[in-house]
N, C-alpha and C positions, 0 to 999 in steps of 0.2 A: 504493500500500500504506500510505498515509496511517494508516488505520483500523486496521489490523493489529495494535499494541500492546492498543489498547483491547478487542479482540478475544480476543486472548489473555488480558487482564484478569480481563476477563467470564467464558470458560473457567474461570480456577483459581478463581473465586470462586462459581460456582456448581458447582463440581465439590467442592470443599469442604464446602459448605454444603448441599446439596439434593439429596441420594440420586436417582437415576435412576427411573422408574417400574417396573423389572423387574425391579430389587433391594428394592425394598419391597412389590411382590407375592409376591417370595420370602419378606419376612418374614413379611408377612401369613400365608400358608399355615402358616408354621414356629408364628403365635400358636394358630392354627387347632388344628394337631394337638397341642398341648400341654395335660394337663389344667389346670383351670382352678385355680388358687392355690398350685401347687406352684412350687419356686425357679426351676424353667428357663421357667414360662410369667409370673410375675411379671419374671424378668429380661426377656425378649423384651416386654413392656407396657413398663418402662422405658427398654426400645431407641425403641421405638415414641413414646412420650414425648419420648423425644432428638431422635429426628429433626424431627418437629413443630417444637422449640425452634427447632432449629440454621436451619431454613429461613427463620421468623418473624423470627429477629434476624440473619438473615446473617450467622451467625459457624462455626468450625468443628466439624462434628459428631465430630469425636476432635480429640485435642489433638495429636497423633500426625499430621500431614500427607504424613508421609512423603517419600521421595525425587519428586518433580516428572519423571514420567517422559512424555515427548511421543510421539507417534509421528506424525509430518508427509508426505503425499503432496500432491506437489506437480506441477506440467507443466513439460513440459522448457522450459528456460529460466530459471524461477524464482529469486530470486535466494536463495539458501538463507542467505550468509552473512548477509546484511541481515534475514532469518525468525529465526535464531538471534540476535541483538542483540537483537530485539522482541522476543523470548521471553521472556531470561533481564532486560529491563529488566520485563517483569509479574511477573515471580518475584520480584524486590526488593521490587518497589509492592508486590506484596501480604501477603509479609510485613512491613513498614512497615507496616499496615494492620490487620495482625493477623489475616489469611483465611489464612496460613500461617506455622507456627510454624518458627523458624530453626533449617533442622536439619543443616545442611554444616557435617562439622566435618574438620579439617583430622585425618592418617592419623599425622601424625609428631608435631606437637606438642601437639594435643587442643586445639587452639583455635577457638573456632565463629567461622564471615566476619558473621555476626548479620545475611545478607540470603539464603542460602539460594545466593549463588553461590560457587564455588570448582574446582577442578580435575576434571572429572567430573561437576558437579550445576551446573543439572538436569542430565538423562537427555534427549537431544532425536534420533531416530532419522526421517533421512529417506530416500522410497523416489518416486524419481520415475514417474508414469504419465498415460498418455495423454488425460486425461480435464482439459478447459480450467476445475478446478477445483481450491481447495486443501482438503485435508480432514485439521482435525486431531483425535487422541482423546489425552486426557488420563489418565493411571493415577497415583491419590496412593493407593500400599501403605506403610503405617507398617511399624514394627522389630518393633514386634511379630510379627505375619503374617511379616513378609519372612524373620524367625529359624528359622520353623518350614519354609520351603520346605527343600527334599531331593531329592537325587540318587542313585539306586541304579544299582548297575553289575552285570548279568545276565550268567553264575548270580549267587545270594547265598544266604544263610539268612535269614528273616525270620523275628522273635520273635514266635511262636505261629500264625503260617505255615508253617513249614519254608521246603524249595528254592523260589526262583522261579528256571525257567528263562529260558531265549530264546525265550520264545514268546507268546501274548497271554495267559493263565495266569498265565505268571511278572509279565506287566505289570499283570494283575490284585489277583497279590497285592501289587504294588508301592502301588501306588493305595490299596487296604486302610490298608497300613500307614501311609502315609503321613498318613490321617485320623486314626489312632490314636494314633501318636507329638506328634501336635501337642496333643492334650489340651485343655484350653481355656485354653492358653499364646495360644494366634493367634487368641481372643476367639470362638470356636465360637458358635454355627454359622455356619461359614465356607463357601465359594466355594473351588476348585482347579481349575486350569488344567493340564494334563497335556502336556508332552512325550516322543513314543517317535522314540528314534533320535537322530540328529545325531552332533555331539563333544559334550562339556561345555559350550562356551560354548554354542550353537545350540542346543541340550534347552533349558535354561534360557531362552532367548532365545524358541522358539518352545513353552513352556510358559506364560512371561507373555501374549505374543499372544495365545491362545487365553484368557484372560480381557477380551479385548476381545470378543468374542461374545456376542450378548444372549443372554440369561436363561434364555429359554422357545426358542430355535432348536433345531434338531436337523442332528444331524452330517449332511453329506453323504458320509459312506462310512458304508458299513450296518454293517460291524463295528464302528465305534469306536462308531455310534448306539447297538449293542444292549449296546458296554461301558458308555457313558453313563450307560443305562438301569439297567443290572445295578448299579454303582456308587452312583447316588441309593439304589436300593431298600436295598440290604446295608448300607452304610456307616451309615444309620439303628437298622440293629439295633445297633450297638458302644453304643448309649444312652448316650453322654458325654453331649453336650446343650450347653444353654448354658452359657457359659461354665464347661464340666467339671462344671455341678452335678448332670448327671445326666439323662435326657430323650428323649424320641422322635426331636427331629430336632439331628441333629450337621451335616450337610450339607447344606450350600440349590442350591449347584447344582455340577456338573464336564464339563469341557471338555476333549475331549482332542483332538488334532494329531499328526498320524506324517509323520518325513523320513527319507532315505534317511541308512541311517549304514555306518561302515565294515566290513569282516569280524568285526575282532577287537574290537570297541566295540559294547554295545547298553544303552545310557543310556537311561533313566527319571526326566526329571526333571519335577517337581512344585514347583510357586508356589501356596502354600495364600494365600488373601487373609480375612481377618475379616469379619465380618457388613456391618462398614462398608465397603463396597464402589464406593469411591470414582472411578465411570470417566464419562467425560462425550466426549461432541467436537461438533465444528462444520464446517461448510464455511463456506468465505470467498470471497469474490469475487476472484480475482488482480491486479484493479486498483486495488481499492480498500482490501483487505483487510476491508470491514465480511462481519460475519455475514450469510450468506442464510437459511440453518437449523440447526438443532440435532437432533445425531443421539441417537439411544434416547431420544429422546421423542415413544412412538405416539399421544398423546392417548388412551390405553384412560386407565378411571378406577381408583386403587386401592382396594378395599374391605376392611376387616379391619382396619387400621393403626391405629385407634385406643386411647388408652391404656387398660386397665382397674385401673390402678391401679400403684404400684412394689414394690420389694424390700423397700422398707418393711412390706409386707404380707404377705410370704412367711411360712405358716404353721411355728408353732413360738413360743417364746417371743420376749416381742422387752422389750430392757434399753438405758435409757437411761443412758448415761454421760457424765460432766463429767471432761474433762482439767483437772489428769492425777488418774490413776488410780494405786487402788491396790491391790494385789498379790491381798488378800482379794476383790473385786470381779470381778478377774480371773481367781481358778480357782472361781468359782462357775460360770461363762461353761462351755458346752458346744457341739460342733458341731451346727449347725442353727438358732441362737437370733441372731434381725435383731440386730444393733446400731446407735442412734441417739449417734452422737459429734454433742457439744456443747465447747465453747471453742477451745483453741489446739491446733493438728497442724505439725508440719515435715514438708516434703516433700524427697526425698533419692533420690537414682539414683545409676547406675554411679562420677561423679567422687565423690561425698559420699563414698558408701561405702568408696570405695579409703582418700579422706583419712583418715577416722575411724579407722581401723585404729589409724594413727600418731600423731593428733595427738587432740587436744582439739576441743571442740563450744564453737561460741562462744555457746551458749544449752544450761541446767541440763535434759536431757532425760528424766531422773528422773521414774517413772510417763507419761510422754509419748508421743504417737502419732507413729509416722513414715509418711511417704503416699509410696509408691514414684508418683511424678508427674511429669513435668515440662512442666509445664500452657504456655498462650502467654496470654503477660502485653502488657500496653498501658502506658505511663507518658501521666500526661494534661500540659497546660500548667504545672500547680503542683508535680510529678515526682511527681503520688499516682500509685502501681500498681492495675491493677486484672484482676480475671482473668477471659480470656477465653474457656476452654475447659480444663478439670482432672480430665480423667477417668485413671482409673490404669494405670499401667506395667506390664509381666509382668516382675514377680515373681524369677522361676528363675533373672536374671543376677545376682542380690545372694546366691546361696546358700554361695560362697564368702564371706562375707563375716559374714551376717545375725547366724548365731549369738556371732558373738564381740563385735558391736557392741552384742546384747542382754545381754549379760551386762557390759561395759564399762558403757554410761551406763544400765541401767536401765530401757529401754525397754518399758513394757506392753500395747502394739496395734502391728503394723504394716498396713498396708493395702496390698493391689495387686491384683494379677490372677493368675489362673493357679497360684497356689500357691505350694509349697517342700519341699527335702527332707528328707531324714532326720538330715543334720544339726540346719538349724532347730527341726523339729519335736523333738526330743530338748534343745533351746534353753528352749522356749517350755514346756517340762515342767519344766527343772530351774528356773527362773529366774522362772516367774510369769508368761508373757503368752502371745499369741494373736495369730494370724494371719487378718483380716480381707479376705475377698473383695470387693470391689464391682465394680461394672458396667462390664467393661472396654468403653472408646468412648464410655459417655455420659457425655462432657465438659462436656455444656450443665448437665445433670443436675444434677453435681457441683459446678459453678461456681456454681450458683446459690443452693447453698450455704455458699459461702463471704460473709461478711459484710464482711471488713476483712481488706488485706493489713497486717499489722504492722510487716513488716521482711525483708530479706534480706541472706543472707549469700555471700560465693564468687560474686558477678556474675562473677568471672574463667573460671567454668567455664563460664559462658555462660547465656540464659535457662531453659534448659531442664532444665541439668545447678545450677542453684546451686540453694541453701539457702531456700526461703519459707516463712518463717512466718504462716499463713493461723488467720483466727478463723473457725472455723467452726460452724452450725447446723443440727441435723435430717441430718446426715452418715447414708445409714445403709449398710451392709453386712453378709457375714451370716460368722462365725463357722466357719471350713472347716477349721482346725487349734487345737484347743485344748491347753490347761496339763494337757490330761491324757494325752496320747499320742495324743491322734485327728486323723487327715487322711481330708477328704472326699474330699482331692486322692490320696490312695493307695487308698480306699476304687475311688474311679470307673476308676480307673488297670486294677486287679486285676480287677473284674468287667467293662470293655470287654477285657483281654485275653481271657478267659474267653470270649466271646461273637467276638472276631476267630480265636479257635480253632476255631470250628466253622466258618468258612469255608475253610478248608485245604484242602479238597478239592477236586479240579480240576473246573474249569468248563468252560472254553473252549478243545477240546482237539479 
């Protein structure tokens, strides 16, 4: 088993980096049905875009890695403890390396291990079987997506469903809701893997599984095939779209799995995954541990993936600005209209934000863009930083926070994904700014606008969570909550409820 480590290497580095062929036929399809220049089919070209990069320079196509979750079958005998040692030593290499951003952070005292191991991560689940080979598949689901999975517990009420009972109806409406509620917080159009039955741990546990299923397969039990079915077709009509802007296609593919569960227990749980559909595996030889082959890769060719242009071009007006900015500038800005950010942005997540409440900003943020990010940064021989993938955070977990820290230092752009609510937005009306969407997952995209990292602050909180002040060029995104009371993100919210209403009515009965 010599081989073995290198093997696993290769795994997280091309599971990173190089979308699988059945997930970029989904997208291709997704560019397909979308018309041509509007925000959800220019976002899906800059997806398309991204992935191109990510593969070209072997680096990560979201900056978001996520939790390193394994799933290893192995023959009786295998020595598992010495597989797990290999494992979690390519987990380290490769964030060292920068194919995976450090993202294990410790539960009690908020301290990242800055190599992605720690108590619980990776994720490494083995299942021994008869077969004189090892085979492993790899799942990297970022925070994003993993925020949005959900569990419902049958009866319930569901918003703008009614009752879902105990029965495939009620699982029906579960499924529904569960595309609706994620909005394009888990970077739409997403992928969901569907568990019915179990306890709570086991739904969830065989809801992820069921994301290990390629793309284009079809269920082997004919009810869940024709819920499959019915789920692709419907869940398209909520016209969330990409990333919440609005669109034909919200859903690229769903997977669903039924276990035997208890009387008084009938769980419904769902693992929504984002567009960037991070899943790879390998078989390995058991002596040697080198790769023999590589699974979901059928040599079919992908057609359609190519970019036709970015969000830069999404029709509407488009306003270039120079940080920082000022306040007049800012309520000229109306939802729908690209913006091209030009000089210095801070980027800031969950520790930033808590800090700021109480303390002071150790840089004058006054008219200044804050970038909900936390990109994976490389330091070279002479300790310059440089950034490796900085595409944006969702958004929603700053909303306790947002408005008070825009009114505190003065803040005129924030940027991230997925939106905000009605506090912000009632923020961003009294106080002069706007809430900028950009392209949640294209990391490459967004890095490659970055020209010079400046400086950083709060290494303490770790790379992902401190303080970077990035110069930036040609930054663009588009305008979703502005200085005057408008959210595109309660616009899209209200009219997919509107349209999940008309599917209430029982199906499958």
């Amino acid at each position: 088993m010599k081989d073995f480590k290198d093997s696993m290497y290769q795994l997280i580095v091309e599971t990173s980096t190089n979308l699988p062929p059945d997930v970029r036929r989904a997208i291709a399809r997704a560019k397909l049905a979308e018309e041509v220049g509007t925000r959800a089919s220019l976002a899906l070209s800059t997806i398309a875009e991204n992935i191109q990069m990510a593969e070209q320079d072997q680096l990560p196509i979201c900056q978001d890695t996520g939790m390193p979750t394994f799933f290893v079958r192995c023959p009786v005998g295998a020595n598992q403890i010495e597989m797990k040692r290999m494992i979690r030593e390519a987990v380290a290499e490769a964030t060292r390396r920068g194919k995976l951003r450090p993202n294990s952070v410790d539960s009690i005292t908020g301290a990242n291990s800055g190599d992605n191991l720690g108590p619980g991560t990776p994720v490494i689940h083995f299942e021994q079987w008869e077969k004189d080979e090892i085979e492993v598949k790899l799942l990297l689901k970022g925070g994003g997506c993993e925020n949005k999975n959900i569990q419902y517990s049958l009866p319930t009420e569901l918003e703008g469903l009614g009752r879902a009972g105990r029965d495939l109806d009620g699982v029906r409406k579960c499924i529904l809701h569960a595309v609706y509620q994620a909005q394009g917080q888990g970077c739409s159009a997403g992928f969901i893997g569907v568990g019915i039955g179990g306890d709570r741990t086991t739904g969830y546990e065989l809801a992820k599984e069921q994301l290990l299923r390629p793309v284009d397969d079809v269920n082997p039990v004919p009810e869940l095939a024709k819920l499959e079915s019915y789920i692709m077709e419907t869940a398209n009509r909520l016209e969330i779209g990409t990333m919440g802007f609005g669109g034909r296609v919200t859903l690229l593919g769903c997977k669903i799995g039924a276990a035997n569960r208890l009387p008084a227990s009938f769980f419904v749980s769902v693992a929504y995954n984002c567009w960037a559909f991070r899943r790879l595996g390998v078989v390995v030889d058991p002596r040697t541990g080198a790769i023999t082959r590589w699974l979901y890769r059928d040599g079919r060719p992908v057609e359609g993936l190519e970019s036709e242009g970015s969000i830069a071009g999404t029709e509407g007006r488009r306003v270039v600005l120079q940080a920082p900015i000022s306040e007049e500038q800012i309520r000229s800005l109306k939802v729908g209209d690209v913006v091209i950010i030009n000089g210095l942005i801070h980027t800031g997540r969950d520790a930033l934000h808590k800090y700021l409440i109480d303390h002071d900003s150790p840089v004058d943020l006054r008219g200044g863009v804050l970038y909900h990010c936390g990109p994976v940064m490389l330091q070279d021989e002479h300790g310059e930083w440089h950034v490796k993938a900085a595409g944006p955070t969702t958004s929603s977990r700053e909303e306790p926070y947002q408005a008070d820290i825009i009114k505190k230092f003065g803040i005129r752009a924030v940027i991230g994904k997925g939106g905000m609510g009605p506090k912000t937005l009632a923020a961003l009306k009294e106080h002069g700014a706007v809430y900028l969407n950009a392209v949640g997952g294209a990391a490459q995209y967004y890095a490659k606008c970055v020209k010079k990292v400046v400086g950083v602050d709060f290494m303490e909180f770790g790379i992902p969570e401190a303080m970077w002040h990035l110069e930036v060029e040609g930054f663009a995104a588009i305008v979703t909550m502005d200085s005057h009371g408008n959210s595109l993100h309660a616009e899209v919210q209200q009219h997919s409820l509107a349209k999940l209403a008309e599917l209430a009515e029982p199906v499958f009965v």
